[in-house]
N, C-alpha and C positions, 0 to 999 in steps of 0.2 A: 504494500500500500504506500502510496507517495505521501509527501507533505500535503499536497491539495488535496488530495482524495481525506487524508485526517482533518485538514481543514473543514472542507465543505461538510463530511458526515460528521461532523462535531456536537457537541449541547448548542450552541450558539452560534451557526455559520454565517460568514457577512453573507451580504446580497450580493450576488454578483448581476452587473448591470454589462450587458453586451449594448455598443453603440456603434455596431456597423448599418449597415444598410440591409433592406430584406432583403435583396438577391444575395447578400454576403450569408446573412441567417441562414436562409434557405441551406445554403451547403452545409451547415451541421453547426453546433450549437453546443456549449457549457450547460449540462442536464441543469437543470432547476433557475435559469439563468432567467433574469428579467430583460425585456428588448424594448431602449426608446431608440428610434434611431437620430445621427447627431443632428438635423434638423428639427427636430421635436423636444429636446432638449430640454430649452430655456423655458418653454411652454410647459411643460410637463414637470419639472421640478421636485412638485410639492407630492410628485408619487411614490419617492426616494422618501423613507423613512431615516429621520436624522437623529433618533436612536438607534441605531444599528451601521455598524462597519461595513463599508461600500464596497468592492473590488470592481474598479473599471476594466473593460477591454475593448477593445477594436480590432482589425485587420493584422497590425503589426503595431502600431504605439501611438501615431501619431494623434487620432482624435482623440483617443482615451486619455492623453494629455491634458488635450484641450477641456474636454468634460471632466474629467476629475477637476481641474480648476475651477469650473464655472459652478460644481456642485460645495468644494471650500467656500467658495466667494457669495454662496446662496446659505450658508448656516453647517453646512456637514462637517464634520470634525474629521471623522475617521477615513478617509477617504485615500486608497489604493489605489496606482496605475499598472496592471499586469504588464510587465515587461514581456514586449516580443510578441504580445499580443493573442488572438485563439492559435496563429503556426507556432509559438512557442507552446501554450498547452496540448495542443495536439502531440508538439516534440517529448513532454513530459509523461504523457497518458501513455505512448505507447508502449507496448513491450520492450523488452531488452531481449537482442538479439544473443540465440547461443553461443 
């Protein structure tokens, strides 16, 4: 079992917030993951619970940057940028080769 996979199946797992786009979603997805995409964002804010520890993602970093900021600069305290983005956790989840 990875760090994430203890994370996420934890007493108290953050939320993880995916902010790509739906054609990105569509290709597969962080199980239990919440989707705004980053044009919905600013609008949408107040659906992000700000008791609770956030883990942003995107593509590869870039929005989840952006968004992780925009949700600090809106009250969120605890707020994560998944490095490397879902090809990074895909690169984590997978098996390990014999």
């Amino acid at each position: 079992m990875t760090w994430a996979s203890r994370l996420l199946d934890g007493a108290e797992p953050p939320l993880v917030l995916d902010v790509r786009g739906a054609a990105e979603r569509a290709e597969g997805f962080i199980e239990g993951s919440s989707h705004i995409p980053p044009a919905e964002l600013a609008r949408r804010v107040d659906e992000i619970p700000a008791d609770r520890p956030v883990v942003v993602h995107c593509a590869g970093g870039h929005n989840s940057s952006i968004a992780a900021a925009l949700l600090r600069d809106r009250g969120r305290a605890d707020v994560s940028d998944l490095l490397g983005g879902y090809r990074a956790w895909l690169t984590l989840r997978a098996p390990a080769e014999a």
